[in-house]
VEXMIMI-555360 format. One line per field, with one value per atom (N, C-alpha, C): residue number from 1; atom name; x, y, z. Coordinates in nm, 3 decimals, m for minus. Layout:
# residues N
pos	c(NUM;...)
site	c(CA;...)
X	c(X;...)
Y	c(Y;...)
Z	c(Z;...)
END
This chain:
# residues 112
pos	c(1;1;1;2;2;2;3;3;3;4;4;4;5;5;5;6;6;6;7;7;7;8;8;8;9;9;9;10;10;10;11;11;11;12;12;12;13;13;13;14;14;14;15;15;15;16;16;16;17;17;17;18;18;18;19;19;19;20;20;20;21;21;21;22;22;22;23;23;23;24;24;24;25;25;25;26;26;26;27;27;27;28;28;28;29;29;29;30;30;30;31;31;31;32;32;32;33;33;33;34;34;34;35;35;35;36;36;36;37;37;37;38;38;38;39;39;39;40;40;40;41;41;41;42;42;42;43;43;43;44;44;44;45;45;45;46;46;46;47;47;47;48;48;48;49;49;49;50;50;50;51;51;51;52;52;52;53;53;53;54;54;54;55;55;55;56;56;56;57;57;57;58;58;58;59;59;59;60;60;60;61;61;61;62;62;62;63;63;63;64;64;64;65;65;65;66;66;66;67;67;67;68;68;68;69;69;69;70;70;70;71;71;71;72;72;72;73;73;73;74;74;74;75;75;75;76;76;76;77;77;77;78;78;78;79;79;79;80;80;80;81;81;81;82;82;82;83;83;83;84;84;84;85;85;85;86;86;86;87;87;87;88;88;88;89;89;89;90;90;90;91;91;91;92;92;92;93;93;93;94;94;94;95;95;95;96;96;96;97;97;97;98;98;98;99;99;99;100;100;100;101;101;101;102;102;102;103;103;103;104;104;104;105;105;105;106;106;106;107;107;107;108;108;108;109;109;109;110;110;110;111;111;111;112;112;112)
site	c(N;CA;C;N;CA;C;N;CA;C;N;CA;C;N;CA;C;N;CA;C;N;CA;C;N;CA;C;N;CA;C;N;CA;C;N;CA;C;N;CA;C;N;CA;C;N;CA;C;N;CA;C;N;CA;C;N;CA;C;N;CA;C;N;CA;C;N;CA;C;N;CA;C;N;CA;C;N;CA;C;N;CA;C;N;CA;C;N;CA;C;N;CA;C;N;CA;C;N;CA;C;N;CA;C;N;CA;C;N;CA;C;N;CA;C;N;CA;C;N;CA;C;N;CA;C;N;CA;C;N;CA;C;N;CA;C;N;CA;C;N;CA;C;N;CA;C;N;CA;C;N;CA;C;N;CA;C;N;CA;C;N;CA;C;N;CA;C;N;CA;C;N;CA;C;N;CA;C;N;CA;C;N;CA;C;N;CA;C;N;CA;C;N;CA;C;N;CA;C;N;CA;C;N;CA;C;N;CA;C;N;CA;C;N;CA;C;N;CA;C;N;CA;C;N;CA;C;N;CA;C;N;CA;C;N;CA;C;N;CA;C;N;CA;C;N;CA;C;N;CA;C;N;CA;C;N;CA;C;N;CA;C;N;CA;C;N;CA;C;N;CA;C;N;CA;C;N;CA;C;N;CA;C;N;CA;C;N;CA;C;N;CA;C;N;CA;C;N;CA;C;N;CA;C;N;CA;C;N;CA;C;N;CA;C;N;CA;C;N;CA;C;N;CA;C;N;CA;C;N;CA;C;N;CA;C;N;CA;C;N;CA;C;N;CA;C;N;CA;C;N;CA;C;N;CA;C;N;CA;C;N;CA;C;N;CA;C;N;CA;C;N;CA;C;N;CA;C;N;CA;C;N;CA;C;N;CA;C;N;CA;C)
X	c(0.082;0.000;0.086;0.049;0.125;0.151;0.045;0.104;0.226;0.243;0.348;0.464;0.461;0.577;0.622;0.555;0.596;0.642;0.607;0.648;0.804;0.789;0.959;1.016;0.984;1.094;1.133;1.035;1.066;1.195;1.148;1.265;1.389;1.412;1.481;1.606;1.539;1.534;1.657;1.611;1.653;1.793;1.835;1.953;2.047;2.180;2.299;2.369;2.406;2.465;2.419;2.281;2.156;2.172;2.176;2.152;2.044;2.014;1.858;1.924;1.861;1.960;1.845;1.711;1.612;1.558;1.436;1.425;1.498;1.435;1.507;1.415;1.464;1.410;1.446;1.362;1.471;1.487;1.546;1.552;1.437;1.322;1.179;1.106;1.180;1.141;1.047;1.021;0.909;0.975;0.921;0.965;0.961;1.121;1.074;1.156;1.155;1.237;1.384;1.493;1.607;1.687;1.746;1.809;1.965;2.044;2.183;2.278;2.312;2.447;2.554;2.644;2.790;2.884;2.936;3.017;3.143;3.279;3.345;3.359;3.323;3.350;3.212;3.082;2.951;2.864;2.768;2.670;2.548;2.473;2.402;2.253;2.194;2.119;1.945;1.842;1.673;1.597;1.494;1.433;1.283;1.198;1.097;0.967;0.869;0.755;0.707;0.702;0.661;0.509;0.448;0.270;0.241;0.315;0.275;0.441;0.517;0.628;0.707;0.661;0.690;0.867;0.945;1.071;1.019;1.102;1.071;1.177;1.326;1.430;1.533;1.644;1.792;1.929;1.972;2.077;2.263;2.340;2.498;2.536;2.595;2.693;2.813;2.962;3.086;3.080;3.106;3.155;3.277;3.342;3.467;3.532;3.578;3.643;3.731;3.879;3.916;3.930;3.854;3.800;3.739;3.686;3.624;3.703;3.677;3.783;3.734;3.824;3.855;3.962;3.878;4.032;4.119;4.241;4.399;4.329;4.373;4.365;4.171;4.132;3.973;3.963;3.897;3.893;3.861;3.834;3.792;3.710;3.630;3.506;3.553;3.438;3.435;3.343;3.367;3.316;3.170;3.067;2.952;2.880;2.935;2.901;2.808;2.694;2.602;2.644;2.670;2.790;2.648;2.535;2.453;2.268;2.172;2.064;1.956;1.778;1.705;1.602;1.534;1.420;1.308;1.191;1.104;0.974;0.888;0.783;0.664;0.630;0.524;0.555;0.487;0.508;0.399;0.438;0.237;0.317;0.184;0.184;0.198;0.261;0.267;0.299;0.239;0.204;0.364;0.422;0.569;0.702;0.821;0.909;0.925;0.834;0.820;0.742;0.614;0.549;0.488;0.463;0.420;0.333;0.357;0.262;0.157;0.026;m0.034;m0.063;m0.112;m0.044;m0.180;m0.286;m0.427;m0.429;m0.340;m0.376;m0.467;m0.477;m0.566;m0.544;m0.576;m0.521;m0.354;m0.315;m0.144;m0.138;m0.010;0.026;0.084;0.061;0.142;0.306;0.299;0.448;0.443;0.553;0.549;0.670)
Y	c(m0.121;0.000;0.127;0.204;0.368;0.427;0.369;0.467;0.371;0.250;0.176;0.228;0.229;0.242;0.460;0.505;0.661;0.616;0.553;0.543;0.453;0.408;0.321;0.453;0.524;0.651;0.720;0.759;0.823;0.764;0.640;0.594;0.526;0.537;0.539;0.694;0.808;0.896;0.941;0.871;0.957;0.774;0.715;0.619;0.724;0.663;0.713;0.683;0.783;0.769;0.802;0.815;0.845;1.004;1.013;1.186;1.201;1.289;1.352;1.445;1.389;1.436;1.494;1.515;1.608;1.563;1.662;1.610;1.538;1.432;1.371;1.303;1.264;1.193;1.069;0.978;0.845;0.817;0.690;0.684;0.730;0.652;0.662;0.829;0.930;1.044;1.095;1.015;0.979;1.068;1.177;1.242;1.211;1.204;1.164;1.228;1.145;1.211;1.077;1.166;1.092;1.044;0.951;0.956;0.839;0.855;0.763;0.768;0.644;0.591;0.577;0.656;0.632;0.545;0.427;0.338;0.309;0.266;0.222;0.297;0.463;0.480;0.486;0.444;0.474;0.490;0.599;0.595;0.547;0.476;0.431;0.478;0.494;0.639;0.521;0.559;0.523;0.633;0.647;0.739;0.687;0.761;0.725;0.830;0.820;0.839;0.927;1.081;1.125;1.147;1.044;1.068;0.923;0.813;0.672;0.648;0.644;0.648;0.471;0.469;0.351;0.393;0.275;0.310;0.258;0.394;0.378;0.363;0.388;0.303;0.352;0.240;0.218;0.235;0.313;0.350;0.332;0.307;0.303;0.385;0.518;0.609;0.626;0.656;0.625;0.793;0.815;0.954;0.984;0.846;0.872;0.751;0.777;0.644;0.610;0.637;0.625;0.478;0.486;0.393;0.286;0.266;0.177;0.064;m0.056;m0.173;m0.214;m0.242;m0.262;m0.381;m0.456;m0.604;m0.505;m0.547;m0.498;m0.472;m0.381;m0.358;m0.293;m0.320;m0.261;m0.112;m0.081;0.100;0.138;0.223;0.308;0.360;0.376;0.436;0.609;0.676;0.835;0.885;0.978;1.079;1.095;1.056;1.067;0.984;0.897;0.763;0.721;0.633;0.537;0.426;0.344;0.182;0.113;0.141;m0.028;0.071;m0.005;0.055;m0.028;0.017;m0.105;m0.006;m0.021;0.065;m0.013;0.034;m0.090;m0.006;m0.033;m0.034;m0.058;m0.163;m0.238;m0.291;m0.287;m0.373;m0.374;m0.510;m0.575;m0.694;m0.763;m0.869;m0.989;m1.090;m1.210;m1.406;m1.464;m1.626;m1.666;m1.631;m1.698;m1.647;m1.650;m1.580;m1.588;m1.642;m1.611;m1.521;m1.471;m1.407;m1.274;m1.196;m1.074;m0.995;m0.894;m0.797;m0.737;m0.796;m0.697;m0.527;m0.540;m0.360;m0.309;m0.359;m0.289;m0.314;m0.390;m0.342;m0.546;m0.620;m0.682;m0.839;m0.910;m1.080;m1.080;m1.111;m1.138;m1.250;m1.247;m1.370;m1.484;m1.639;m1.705;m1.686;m1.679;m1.667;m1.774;m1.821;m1.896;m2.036)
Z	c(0.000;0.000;0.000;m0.056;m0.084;0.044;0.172;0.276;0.369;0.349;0.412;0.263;0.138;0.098;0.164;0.181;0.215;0.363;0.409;0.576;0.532;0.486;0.399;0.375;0.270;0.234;0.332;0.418;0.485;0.592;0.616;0.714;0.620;0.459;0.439;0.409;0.424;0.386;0.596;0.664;0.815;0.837;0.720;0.721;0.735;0.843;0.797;0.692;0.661;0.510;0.440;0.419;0.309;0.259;0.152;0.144;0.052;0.069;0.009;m0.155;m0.251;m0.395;m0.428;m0.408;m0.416;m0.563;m0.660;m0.824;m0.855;m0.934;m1.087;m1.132;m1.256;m1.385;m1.382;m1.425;m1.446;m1.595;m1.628;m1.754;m1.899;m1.808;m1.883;m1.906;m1.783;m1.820;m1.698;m1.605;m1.508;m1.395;m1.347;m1.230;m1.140;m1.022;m0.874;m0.782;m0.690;m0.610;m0.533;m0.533;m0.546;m0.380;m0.370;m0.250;m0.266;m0.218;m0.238;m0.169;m0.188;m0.039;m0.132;m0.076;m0.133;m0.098;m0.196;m0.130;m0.225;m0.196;m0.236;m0.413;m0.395;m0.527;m0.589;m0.525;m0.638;m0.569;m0.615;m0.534;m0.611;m0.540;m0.527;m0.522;m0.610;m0.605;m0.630;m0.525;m0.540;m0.608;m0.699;m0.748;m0.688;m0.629;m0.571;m0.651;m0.702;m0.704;m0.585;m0.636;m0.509;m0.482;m0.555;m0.502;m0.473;m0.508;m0.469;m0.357;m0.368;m0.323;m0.324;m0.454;m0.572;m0.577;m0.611;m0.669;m0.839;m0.859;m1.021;m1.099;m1.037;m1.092;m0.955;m1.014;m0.903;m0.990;m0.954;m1.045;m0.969;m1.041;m0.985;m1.063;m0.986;m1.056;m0.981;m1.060;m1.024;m1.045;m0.854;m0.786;m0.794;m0.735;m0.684;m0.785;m0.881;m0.974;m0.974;m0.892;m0.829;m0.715;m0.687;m0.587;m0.602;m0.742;m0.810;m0.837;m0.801;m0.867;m0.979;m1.081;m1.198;m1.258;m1.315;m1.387;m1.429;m1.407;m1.505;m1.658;m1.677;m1.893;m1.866;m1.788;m1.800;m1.791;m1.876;m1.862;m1.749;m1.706;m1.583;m1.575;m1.490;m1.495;m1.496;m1.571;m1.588;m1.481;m1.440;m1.298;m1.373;m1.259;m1.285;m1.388;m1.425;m1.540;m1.449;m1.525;m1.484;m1.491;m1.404;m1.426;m1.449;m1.388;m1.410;m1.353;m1.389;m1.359;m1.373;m1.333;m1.330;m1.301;m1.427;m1.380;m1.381;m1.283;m1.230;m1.311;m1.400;m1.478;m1.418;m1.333;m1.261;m1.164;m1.044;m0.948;m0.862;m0.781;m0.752;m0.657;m0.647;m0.532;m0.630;m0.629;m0.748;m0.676;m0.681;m0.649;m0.641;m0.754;m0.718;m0.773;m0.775;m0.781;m0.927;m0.988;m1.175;m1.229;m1.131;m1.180;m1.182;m1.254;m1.331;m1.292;m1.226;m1.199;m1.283;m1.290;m1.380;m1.418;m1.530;m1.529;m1.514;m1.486;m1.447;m1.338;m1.207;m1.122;m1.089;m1.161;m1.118;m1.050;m1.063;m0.995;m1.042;m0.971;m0.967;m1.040;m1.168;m1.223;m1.187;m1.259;m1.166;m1.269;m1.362;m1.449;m1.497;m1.550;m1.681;m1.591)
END
């Protein structure tokens, strides 16, 4: 339910470490609101839905690159690069770890 995921932000929002990155966009264009833990060179950045307080994508960006480990001969990451990301489209209640959130909202899939 929307008011247990805002009671989530919020107490993800008062984590140490957590900083508040305020607006953003995610890939899809979808406005939210941002928050990310910096580790080992990337932060780690949640984009949340600020009227359902849905994550609408999860993103890895290389802050500190530097710090980033890397195989011998592998390029390096560039300051502020997106290393990896996952943006979430739908999400719902579902029978088993195969299956599909419907996108109206209605009986949960079992998956394939």
């Amino acid at each position: 339910p929307a008011r247990v995921r805002a009671a989530l932000y919020r107490m993800i929002e008062r984590l140490p470490g957590i900083e508040s990155l305020g607006p953003m966009a995610d890939k899809l264009g979808r406005h939210g609101i941002g928050v990310g833990l910096t580790q080992y060179g990337v932060r780690d950045v949640l984009i949340f839905d600020p009227a359902t307080s849905a994550v609408l994508e999860r993103e890895g960006v290389a802050v500190h690159p530097s710090q980033i480990p890397v195989p011998p001969g592998a390029p390096k990451f560039r300051l502020n690069e997106v290393i990896n990301y996952t943006v979430y489209q739908t999400s719902g209640v579902v029978n088993s770890s195969t299956g599909v959130p419907s996108a109206a909202g209605g009986p949960p899939s079992h998956g394939a």
